[in-house]
mmCIF file of the N, C-alpha and C atoms, coordinates in Angstrom:
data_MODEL
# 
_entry.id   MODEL 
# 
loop_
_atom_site.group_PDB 
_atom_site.id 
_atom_site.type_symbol 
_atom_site.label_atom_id 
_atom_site.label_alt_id 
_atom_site.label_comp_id 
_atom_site.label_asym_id 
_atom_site.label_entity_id 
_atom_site.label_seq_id 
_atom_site.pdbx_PDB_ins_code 
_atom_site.Cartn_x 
_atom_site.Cartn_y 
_atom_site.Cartn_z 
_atom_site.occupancy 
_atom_site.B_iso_or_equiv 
_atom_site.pdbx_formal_charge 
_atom_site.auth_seq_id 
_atom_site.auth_comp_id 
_atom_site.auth_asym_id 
_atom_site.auth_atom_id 
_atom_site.pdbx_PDB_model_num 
ATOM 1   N N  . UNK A 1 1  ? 56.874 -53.340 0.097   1.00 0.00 ? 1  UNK A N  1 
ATOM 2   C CA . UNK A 1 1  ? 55.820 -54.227 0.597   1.00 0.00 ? 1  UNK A CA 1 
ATOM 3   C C  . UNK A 1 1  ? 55.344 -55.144 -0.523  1.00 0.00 ? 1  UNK A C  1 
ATOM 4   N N  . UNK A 1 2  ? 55.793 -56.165 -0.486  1.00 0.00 ? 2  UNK A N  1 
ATOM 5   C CA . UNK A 1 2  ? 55.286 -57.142 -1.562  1.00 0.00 ? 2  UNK A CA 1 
ATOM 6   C C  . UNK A 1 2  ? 53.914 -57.536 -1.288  1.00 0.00 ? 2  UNK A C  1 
ATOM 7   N N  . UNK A 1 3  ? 52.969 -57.634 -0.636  1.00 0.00 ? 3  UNK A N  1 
ATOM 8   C CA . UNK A 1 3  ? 51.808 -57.725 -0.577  1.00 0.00 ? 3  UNK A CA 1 
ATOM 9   C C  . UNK A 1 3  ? 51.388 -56.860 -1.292  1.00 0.00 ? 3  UNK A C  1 
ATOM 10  N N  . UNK A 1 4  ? 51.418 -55.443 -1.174  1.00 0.00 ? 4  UNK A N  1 
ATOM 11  C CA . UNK A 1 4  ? 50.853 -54.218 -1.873  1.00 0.00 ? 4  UNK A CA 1 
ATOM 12  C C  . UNK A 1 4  ? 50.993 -54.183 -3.358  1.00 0.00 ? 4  UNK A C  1 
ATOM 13  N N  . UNK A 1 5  ? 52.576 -54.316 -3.373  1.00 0.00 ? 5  UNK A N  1 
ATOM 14  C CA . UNK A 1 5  ? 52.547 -54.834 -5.107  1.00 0.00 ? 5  UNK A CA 1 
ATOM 15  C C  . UNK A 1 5  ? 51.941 -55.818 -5.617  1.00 0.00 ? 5  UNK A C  1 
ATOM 16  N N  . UNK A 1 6  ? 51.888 -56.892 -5.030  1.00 0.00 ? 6  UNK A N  1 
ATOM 17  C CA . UNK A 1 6  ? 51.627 -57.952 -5.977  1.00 0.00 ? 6  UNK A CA 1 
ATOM 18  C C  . UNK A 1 6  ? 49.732 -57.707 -6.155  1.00 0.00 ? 6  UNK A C  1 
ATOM 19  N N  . UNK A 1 7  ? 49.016 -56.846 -5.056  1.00 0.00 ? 7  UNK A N  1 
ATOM 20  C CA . UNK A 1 7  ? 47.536 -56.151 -5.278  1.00 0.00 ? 7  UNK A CA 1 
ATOM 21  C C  . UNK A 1 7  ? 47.497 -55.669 -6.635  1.00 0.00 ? 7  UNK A C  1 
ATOM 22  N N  . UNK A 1 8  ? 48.419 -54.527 -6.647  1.00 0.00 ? 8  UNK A N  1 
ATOM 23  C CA . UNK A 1 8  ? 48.568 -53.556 -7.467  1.00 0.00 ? 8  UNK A CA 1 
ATOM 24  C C  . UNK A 1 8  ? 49.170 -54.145 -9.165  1.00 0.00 ? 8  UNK A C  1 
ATOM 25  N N  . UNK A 1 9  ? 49.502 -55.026 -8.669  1.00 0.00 ? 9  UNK A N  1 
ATOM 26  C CA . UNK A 1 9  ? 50.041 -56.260 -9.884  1.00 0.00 ? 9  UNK A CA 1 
ATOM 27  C C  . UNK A 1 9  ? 49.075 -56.590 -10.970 1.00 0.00 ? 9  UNK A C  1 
ATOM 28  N N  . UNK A 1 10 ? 48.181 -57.321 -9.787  1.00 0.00 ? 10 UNK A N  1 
ATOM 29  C CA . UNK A 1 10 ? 47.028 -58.470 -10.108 1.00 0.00 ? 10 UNK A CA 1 
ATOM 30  C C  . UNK A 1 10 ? 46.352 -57.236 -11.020 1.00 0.00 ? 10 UNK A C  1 
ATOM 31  N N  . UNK A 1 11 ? 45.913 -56.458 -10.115 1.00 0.00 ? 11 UNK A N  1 
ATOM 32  C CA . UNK A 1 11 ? 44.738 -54.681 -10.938 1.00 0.00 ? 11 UNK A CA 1 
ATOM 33  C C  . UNK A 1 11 ? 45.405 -54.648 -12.179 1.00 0.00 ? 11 UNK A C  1 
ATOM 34  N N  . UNK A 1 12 ? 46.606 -54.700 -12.282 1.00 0.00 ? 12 UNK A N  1 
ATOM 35  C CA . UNK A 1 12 ? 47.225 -54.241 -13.738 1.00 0.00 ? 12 UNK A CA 1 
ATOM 36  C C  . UNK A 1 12 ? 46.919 -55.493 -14.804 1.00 0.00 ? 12 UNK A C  1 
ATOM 37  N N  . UNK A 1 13 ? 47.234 -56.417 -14.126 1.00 0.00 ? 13 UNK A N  1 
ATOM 38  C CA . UNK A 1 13 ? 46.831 -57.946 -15.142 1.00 0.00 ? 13 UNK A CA 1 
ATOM 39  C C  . UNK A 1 13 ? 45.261 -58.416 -15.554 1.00 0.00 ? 13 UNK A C  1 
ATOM 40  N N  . UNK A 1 14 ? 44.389 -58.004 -14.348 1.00 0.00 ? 14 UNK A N  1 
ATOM 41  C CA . UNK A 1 14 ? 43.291 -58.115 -14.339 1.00 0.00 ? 14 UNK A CA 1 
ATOM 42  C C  . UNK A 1 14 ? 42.741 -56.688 -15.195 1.00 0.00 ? 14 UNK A C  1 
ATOM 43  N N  . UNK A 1 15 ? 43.113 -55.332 -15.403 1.00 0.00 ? 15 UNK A N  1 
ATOM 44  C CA . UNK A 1 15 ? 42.544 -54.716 -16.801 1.00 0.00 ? 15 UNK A CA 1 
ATOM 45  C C  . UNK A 1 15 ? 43.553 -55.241 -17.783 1.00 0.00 ? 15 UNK A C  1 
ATOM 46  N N  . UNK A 1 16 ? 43.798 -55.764 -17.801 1.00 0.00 ? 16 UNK A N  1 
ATOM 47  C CA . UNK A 1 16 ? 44.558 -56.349 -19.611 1.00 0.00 ? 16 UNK A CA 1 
ATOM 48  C C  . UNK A 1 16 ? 44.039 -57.162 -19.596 1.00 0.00 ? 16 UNK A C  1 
ATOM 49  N N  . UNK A 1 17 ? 43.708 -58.136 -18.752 1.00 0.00 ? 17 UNK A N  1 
ATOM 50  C CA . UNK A 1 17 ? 42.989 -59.443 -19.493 1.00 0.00 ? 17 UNK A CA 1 
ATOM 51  C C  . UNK A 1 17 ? 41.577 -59.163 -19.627 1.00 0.00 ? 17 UNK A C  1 
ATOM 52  N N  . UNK A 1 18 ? 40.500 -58.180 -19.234 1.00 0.00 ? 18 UNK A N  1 
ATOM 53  C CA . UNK A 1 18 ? 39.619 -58.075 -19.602 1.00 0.00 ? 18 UNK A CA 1 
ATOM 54  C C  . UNK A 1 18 ? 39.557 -57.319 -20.142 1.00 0.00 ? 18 UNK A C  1 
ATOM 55  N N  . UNK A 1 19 ? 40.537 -56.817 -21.001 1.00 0.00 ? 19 UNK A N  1 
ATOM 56  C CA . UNK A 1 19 ? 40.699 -56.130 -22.945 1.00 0.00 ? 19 UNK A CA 1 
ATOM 57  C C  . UNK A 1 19 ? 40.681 -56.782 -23.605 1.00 0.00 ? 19 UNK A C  1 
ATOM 58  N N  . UNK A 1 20 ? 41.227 -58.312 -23.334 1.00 0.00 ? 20 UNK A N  1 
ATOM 59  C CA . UNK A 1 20 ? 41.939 -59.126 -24.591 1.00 0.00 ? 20 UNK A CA 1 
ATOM 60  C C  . UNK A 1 20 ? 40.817 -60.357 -23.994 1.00 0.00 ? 20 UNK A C  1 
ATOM 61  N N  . UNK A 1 21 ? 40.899 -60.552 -23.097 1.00 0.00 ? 21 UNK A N  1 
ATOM 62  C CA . UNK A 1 21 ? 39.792 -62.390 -22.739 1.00 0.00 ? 21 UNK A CA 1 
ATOM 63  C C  . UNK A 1 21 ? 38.940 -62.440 -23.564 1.00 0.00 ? 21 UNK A C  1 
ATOM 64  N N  . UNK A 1 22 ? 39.065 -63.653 -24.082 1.00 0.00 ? 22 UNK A N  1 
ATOM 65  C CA . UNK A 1 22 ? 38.209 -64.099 -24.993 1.00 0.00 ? 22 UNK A CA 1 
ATOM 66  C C  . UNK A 1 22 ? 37.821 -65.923 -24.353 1.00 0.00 ? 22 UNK A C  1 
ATOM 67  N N  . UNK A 1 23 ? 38.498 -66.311 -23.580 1.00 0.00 ? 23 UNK A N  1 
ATOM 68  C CA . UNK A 1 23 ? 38.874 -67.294 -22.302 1.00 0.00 ? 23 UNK A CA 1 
ATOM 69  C C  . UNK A 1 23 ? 39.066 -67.000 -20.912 1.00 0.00 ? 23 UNK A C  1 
ATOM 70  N N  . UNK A 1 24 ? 37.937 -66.382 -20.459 1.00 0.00 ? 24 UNK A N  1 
ATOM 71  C CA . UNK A 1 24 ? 38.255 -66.042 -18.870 1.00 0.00 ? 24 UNK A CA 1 
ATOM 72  C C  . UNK A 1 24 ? 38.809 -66.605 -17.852 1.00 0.00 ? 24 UNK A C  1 
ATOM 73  N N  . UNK A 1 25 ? 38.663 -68.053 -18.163 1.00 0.00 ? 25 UNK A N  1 
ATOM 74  C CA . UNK A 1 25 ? 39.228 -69.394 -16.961 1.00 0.00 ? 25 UNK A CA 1 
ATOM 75  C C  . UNK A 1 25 ? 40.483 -69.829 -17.607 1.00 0.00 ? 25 UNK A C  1 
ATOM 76  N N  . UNK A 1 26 ? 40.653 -69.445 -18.863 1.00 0.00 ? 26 UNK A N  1 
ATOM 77  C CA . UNK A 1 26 ? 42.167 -69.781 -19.165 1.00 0.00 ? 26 UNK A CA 1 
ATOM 78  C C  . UNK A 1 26 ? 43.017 -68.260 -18.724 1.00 0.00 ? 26 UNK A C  1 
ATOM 79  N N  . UNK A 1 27 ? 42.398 -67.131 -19.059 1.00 0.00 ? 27 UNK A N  1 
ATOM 80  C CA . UNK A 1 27 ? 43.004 -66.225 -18.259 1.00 0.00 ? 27 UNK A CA 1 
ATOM 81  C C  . UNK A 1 27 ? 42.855 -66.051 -16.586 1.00 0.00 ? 27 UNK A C  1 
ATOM 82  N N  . UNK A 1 28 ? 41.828 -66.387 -15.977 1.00 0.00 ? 28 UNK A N  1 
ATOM 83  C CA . UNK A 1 28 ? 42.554 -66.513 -14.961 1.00 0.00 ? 28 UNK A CA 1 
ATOM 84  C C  . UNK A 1 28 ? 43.608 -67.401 -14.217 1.00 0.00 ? 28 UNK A C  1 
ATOM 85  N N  . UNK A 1 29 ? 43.724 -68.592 -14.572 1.00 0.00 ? 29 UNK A N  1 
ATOM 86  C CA . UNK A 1 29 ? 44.818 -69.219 -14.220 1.00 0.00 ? 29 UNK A CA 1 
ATOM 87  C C  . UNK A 1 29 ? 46.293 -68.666 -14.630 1.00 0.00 ? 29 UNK A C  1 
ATOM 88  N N  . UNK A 1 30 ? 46.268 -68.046 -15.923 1.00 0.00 ? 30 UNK A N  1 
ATOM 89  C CA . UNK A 1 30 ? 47.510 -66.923 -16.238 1.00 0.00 ? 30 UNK A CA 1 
ATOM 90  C C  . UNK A 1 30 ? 47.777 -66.124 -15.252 1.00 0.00 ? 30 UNK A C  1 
ATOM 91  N N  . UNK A 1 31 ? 46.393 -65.821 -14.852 1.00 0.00 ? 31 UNK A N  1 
ATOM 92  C CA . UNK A 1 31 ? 46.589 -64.086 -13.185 1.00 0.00 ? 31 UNK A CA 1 
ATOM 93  C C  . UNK A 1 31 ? 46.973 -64.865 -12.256 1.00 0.00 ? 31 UNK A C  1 
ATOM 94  N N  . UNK A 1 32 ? 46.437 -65.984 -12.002 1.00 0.00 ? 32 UNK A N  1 
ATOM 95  C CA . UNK A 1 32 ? 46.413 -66.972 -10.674 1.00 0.00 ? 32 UNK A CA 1 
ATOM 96  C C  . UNK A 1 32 ? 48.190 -67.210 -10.558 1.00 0.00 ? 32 UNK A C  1 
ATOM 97  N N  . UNK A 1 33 ? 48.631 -67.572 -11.607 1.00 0.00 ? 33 UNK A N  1 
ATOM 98  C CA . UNK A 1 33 ? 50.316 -68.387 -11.661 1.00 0.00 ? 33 UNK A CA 1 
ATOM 99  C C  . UNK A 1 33 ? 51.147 -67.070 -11.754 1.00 0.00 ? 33 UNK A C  1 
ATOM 100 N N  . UNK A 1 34 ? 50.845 -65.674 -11.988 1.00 0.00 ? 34 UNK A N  1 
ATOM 101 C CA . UNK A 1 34 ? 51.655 -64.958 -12.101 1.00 0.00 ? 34 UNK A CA 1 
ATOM 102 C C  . UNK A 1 34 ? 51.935 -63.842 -11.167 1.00 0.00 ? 34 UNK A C  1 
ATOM 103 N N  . UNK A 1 35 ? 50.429 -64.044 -10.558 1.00 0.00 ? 35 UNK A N  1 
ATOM 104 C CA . UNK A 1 35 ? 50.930 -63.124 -9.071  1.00 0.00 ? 35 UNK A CA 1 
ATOM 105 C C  . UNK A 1 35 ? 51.531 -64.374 -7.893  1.00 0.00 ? 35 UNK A C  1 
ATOM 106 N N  . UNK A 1 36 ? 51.113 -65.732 -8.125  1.00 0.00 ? 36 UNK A N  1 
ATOM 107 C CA . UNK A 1 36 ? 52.302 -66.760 -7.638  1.00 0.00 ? 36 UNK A CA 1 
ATOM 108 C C  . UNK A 1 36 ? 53.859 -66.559 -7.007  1.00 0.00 ? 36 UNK A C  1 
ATOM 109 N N  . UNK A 1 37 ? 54.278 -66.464 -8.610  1.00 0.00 ? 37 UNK A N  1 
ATOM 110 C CA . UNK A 1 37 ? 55.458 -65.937 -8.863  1.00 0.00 ? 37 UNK A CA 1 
ATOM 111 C C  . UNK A 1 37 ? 55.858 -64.891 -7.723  1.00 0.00 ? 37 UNK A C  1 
# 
């Protein structure tokens, strides 16, 4: 189910980038283009 993954995706990208963000709107457009994909 690619819907489910790409949820389960975003959760995984979304705790790493709020370890490392130091640019929240430049990281989210990183989350935005990569659950895209």
């Amino acid at each position: 189910d690619i819907e489910a993954f790409k949820k389960l995706n975003a959760r995984g990208i979304e705790l790493e980038v709020r370890k490392v963000s130091t640019d929240p709107k430049l990281k989210m457009m990183d989350l935005i283009s990569k659950i895209d994909k």
